[in-house]
N, C-alpha and C positions, 0 to 999 in steps of 0.2 A: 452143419453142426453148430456153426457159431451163431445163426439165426436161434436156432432151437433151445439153446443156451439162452437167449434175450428172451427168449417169451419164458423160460424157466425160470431166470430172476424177477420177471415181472411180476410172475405167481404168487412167486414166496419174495413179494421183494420185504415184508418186515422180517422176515428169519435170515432170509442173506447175509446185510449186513451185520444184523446183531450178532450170529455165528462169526462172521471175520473179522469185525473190529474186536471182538469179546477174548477171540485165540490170539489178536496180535498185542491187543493189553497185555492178557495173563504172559505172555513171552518176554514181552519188556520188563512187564514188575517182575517176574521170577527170574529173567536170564539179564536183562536189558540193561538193569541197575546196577548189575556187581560185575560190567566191563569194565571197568576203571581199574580192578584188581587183578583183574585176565588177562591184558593187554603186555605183550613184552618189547621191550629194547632193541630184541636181538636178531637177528637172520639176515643181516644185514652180506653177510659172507658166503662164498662159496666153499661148500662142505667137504668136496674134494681138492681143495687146494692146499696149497702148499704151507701157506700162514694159517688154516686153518688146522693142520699136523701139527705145526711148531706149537700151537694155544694148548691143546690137549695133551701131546709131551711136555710142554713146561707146565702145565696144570697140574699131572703126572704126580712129576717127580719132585716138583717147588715146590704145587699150590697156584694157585692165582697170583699173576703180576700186581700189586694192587699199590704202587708205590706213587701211582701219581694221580690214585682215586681223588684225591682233593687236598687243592694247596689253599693254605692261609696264610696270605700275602701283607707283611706289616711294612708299616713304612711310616717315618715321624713326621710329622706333618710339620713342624717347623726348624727340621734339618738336623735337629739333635741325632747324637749317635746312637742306636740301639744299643750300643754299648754300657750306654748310662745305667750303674747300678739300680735306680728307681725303675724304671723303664727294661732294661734287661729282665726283672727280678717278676717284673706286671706280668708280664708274658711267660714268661717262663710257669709262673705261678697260675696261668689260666690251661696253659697245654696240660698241663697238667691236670687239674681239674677236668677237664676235658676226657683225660683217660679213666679216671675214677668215676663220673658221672655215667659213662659208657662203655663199660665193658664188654658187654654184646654186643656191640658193633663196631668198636674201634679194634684194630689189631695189633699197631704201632702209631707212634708218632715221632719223627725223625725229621731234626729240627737244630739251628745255628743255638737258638739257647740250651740244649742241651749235649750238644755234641762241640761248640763253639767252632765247626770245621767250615773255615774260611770261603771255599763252596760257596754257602748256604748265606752269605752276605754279600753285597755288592763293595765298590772301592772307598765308596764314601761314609759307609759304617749306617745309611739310612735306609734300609729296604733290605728286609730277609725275609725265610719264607721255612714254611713247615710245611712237611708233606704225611698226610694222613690215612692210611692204610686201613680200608674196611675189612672187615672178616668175611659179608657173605658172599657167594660167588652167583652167576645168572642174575635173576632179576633181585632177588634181596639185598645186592649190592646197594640199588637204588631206595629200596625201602630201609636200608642202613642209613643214607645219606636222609633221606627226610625223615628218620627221628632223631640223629644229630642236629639237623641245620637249623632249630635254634640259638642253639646253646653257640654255632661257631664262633660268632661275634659280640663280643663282649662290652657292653657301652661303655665301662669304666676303664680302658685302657688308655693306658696317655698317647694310644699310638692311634692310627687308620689301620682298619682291619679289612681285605677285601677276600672274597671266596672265588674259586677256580677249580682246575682240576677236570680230568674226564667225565669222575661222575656229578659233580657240579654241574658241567656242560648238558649234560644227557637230559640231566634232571628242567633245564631251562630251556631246552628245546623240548623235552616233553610238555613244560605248561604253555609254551609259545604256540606248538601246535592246538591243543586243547583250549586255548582262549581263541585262536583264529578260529577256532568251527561254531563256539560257541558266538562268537561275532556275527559269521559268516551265518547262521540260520539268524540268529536274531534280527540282523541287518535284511538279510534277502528274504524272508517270510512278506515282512511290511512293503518291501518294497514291490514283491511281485503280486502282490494281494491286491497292490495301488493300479500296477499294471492288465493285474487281470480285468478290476472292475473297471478301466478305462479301454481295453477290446470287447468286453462283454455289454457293459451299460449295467448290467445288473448285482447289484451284490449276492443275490443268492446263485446265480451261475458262476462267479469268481469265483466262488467259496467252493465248489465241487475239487476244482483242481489242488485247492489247497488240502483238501479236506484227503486225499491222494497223499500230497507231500508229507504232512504231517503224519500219518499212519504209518508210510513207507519208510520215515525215519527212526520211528520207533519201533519195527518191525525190524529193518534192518540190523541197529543196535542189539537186539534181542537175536537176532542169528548170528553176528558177530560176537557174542559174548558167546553163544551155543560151539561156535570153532575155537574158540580162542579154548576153551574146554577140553579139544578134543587134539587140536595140534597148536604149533605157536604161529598168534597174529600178532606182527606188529604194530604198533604206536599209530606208524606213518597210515594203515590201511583206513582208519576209523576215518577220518579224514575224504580222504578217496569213495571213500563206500556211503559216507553221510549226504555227500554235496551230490557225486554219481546217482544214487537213490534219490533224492529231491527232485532234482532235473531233468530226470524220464519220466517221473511220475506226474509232473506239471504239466514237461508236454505229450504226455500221452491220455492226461487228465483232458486237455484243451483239442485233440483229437476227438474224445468222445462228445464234450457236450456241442462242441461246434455242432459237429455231426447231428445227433440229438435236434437244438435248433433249428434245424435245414429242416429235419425230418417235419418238426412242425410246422414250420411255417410254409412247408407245402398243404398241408391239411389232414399231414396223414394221422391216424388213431393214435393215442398216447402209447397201446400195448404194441404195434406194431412199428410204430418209433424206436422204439428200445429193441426193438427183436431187428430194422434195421440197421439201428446204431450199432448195435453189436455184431452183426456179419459182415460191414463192412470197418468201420472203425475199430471194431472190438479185433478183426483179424488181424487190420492191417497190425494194431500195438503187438499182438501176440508175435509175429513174424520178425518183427523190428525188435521186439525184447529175444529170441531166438539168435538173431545174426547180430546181435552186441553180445550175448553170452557165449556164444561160439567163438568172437573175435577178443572175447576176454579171454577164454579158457588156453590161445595161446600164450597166455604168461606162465601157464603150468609148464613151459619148454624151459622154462630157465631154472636151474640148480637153489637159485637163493630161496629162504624159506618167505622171506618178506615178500615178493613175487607171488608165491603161491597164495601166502595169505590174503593178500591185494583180492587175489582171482577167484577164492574162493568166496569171498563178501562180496567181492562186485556183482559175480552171477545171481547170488541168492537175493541183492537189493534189488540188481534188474528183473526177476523173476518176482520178486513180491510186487515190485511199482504195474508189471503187466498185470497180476493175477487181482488186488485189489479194481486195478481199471476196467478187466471183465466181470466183475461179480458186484462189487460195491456202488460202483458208478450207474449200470443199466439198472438194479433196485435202486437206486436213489432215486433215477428218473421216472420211477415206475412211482414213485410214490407222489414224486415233488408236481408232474405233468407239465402243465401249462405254467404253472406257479416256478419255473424254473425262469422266468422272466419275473419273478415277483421284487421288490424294492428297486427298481429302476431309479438310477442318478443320473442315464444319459443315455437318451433316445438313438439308438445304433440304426435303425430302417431300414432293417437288413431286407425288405418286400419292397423299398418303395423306390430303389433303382433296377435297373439290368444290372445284372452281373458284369456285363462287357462296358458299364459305365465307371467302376470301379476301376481305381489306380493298383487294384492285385491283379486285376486282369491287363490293363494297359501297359504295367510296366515289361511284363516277360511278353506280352503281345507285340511291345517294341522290341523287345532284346530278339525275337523269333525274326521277325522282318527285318532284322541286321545282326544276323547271325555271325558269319564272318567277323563282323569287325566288335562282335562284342566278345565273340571266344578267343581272338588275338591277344583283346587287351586285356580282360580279365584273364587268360592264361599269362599274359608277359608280365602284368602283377604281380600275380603270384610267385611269381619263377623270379621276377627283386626281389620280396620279400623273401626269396632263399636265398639267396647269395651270402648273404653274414652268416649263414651254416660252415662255410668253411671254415669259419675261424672258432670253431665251438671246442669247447675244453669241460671236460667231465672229472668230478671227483667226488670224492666221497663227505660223506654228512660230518658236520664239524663246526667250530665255535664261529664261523664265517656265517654262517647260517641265521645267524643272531642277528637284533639288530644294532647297528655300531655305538649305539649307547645303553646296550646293556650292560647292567653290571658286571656279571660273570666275563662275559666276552670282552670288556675290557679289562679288568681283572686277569685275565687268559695272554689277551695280546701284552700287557707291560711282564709279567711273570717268563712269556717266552723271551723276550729283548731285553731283559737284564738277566738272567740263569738260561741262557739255550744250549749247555751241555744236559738242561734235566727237562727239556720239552716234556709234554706228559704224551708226546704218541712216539715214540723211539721204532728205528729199526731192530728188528733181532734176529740175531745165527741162532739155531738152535744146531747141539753140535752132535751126534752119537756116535757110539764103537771106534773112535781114535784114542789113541796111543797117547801118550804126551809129545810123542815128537811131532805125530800127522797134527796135534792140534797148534802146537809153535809155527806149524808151517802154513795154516790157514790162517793162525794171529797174522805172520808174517805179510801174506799177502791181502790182508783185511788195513796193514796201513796203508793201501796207493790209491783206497778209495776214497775219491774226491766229492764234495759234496758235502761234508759230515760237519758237523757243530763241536764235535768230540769225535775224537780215535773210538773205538769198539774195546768195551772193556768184559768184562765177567762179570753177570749178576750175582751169583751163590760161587762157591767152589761146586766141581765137579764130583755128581753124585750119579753113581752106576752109569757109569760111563758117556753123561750125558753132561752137555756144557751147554749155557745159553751168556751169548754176548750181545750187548747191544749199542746203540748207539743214536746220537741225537739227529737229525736233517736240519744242514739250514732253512732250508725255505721248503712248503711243498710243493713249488715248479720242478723241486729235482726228483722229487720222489720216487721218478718212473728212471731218472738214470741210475741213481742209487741202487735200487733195485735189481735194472740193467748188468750193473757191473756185479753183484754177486750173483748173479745165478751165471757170470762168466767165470765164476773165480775155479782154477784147476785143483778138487775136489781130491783128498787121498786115495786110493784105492781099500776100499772096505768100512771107508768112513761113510756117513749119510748126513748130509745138510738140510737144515729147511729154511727158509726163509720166513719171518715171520714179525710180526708187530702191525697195526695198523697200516703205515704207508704199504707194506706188500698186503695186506688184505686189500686195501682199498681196488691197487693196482689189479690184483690178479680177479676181481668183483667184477670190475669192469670189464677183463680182458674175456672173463665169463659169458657175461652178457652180449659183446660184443662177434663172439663164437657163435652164442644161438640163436642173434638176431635173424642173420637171415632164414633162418628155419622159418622162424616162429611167422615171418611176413610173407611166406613163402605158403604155411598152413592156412595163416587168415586169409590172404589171396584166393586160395583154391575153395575153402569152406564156402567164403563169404558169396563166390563168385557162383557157387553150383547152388546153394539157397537163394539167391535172387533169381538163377534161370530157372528153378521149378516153381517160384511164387510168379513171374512175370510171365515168365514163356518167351525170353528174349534172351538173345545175348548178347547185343546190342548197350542196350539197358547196365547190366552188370558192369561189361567192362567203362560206358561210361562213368559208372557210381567209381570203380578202383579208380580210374584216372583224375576225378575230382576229389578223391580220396587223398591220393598221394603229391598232389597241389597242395590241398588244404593242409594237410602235414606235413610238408615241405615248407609251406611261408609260416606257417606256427610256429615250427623250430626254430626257423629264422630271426623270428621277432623275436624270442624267447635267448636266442645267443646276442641278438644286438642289443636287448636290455640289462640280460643279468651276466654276461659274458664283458661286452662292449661297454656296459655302463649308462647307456642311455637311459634317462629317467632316474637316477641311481640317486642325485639328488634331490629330486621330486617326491619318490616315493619311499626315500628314505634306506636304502639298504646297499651294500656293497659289492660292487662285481666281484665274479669270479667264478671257478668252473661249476658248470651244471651238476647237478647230484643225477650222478650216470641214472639211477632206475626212471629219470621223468622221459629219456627218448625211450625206453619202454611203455611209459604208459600213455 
């Protein structure tokens, strides 16, 4: 089949490509372009949870918590008191301003100069803060914050104006992610294009595989915009699915034309090069993009939408990166021939040794003739580099993420260490069908919780029978005891609690994930294991691959907990330990 396929693009190899490059433009220009307005924030949560009940009853019956959408942080830069009539009257005078310029998107502002509530000041009379309340809910929230966040900061104030807040946050890890991809292709295009023409020797055989990446990327984009249409993809997936797509499509680019190469410089016919590049090369990519989309589709086991999103764009890059390398690349070769050696910068003589003179053959030649002592060590390698997996600590996405001189994230960290009874991620009871007394008696037993920045107060009074309290966490090392202790707490009879606010989302995300991992390793295991023994005919084979498999992803993790866990490299490469964002031991 995949022979008969290589001499069909040889045919038609100018209608080939012009057909697939021609449908993966028009998908980028019409779908491709307007992912940037597709893309959402959220799914970050499990849907059946517990914090995820408490969000949509208090959504319900309040509205949107939206009270610590975005703080603006003042403080006098040469110690005066905000107090100062001048200086009081600046700020007072721009919040203001602020509401009138924005009333489509501002909801409240609720703030020491207008309420003067001791709170909202520190001791020293220099640093207070106003917290500002968006009106829209889901993703508009954020398109609330970027047509505010000019206006926040005002040059002409006698004070420091700094911005914070969750949606602040969100907003500065969505452009942090978005400039690392934009980096990450601008950065690795030149650099593997250097790479390639320095294994190929020739500029126009490097340029095949790129000629793959770059298509694949724009392809991709253009089917990720196509989902993002049709359910919710997060932020984090474009990412995932941009560099994933790149990456198979290069090496399964350099798959083909190697192959290609060989075929010539045996003597065989240009049409019959292509018709064997593609039965053998052409099947192995289809096979290998098959058992990475199978071993993707295991993320559809897990509850969170982001998860699925991930799975759904990964399969469709990995499936365009194979489909382009069977169709585009064998008409290419069909066209390019001999000329696929044309602009030579570095004579590669790939006829003028033995293959068995070659250091790709020598080196596993040796590692075969001391077998034993090379599966030892490279196993007992591998098995060090896990060991710092014990000490691994998972949490959720957050201003840590940032890097330590960013603005917001500093901004974030001094607002939480001078106000941390009004962190912006609070614990919350949501409370229903008690009484006044069943709820005095849950207040009651909501003082002995230890861990809190603040006591557990009432956000609104109590409306149709539904109460939500909340409260600050010192630190998030507690979050999981915090947590802990109310879902221990002796609950009325007929009353219903929920648990809810970010730290129990995060918690209960995890504790999600955590559930259907072994499923989901348990699926790929078996899928991956029965598609290698119907392509090999071995089973030998397979459970090799699993066992290098779960090496290699065992000292990966590894390194990955001794860096961003342990801190190693932390001042090197500039970023702050601390726990892993649980979805990355999924992916």
């Amino acid at each position: 089949m995949f022979e008969k396929w290589g001499h069909f693009s040889y045919r038609h190899r100018r209608l080939v490509p012009l057909i697939v490059i021609a449908a993966i433009l028009a998908v980028y220009a019409i779908f491709g372009t307007q992912l940037g307005n597709r893309m959402s924030q959220e799914g970050w949560d499990d849907p059946g949870s517990s914090s995820t009940a408490a969000a949509h009853i208090e959504q319900d019956v309040f509205g949107r918590d939206n009270s610590g959408d975005v703080i603006l942080l003042f403080e006098s830069p040469d110690g005066r008191s905000l107090n100062d009539p001048v200086t009081f009257g600046a700020v007072a005078s721009h919040l203001e301003s602020l509401k009138t310029e924005h009333p489509d998107e501002i909801a409240h502002v609720t703030s020491y100069f207008d309420t003067r509530n001791a709170q909202l000041i520190n001791e020293e009379g220099t640093r207070a803060f106003a917290a500002i309340g968006l009106r829209g809910d889901g993703e508009q929230t954020l398109k609330d914050f970027r047509a505010i966040e000019d206006s926040l900061v005002a040059e002409d104030l006698p004070v420091e104006t700094r911005v914070a807040g969750a949606t602040a946050v969100a907003d500065s890890l969505d452009d942090g992610m978005a400039g690392d991809i934009v980096r990450a292709e601008v950065i690795a295009l030149p650099v593997v294009a250097v790479l390639l023409l320095f294994v190929f020797g020739s500029a126009v055989a490097a340029l095949m595989p790129l000629i793959v990446g770059i298509l694949s990327i724009a392809g991709s984009l253009g089917v990720l915009s196509i989902l993002a249409g049709l359910t919710q993809v997060n932020v984090f997936a474009q990412s995932v699915v941009t560099l994933l797509g790149l990456g198979l499509a290069i090496d399964y680019g350099l798959f083909m034309v190697s192959r290609f190469r060989e075929e010539l410089d045996k003597g065989t016919s240009v049409p019959e090069a292509v018709g064997t590049t593609t039965a053998t090369a052409g099947k192995t990519v289809v096979f290998s993009a098959a058992m990475v989309a199978v071993a993707l589709s295991g993320l559809l086991v897990f509850p969170q939408a982001f998860l699925k999103s991930v799975a759904y764009g990964a399969i469709s890059a990995v499936g365009l990166a194979a489909l382009l390398s069977v169709t585009v690349l064998p008409a290419l070769f069909g066209m390019l021939g001999h000329n696929i050696d044309k602009w030579t910068v570095r004579r590669t003589k790939r006829t003028a040794r033995r293959l068995e003179d070659t250091v790709w053959f020598r080196v596993p030649g040796w590692a075969m003739k001391h077998a034993k002592l090379v599966t030892i060590g490279v196993a007992g390698l591998l098995i060090a580099l896990t060991l710092p997996l014990a000490g691994v600590k998972f949490g959720g996405i957050n201003e840590t993420y940032l890097p330590p001189s960013n603005d917001v994230r500093v901004a974030q960290d001094d607002f939480n260490d001078t106000f941390p009874a009004f962190r912006t991620e609070p614990v919350k009871l949501v409370v229903t069908d008690a009484t006044e007394q069943q709820l005095v008696d849950v207040f009651v037993q909501l003082r002995d919780i230890d861990g809190l920045s603040s006591q557990f107060t009432p956000d609104h009074g109590t409306v149709d029978g539904t109460t939500v309290l909340s409260a600050g966490i010192e630190d998030r090392d507690l979050n999981s005891s915090v947590v802990d202790q109310l879902r221990a707490l002796d609950v009325p009879e007929g009353v219903n609690v929920y648990i809810g606010g970010t730290p129990a989302m995060e918690i209960e995300s995890i504790e999600a994930l955590m559930e259907k991992l072994p499923w989901m390793a348990l699926y790929i295991v078996v899928a991956t294991f029965i598609l290698m023994a119907l392509v090999f005919g071995s089973l030998i084979l397979p459970a090799k691959a699993i066992i290098m498999t779960v090496l290699g992803l065992g000292a990966t993790l590894g390194i990955l907990t001794a860096m961003f866990v342990g801190g190693v490299g932390a001042d090197l490469f500039h970023f702050t330990p601390g726990p892993l964002m649980s979805p990355v031991l999924v992916l």
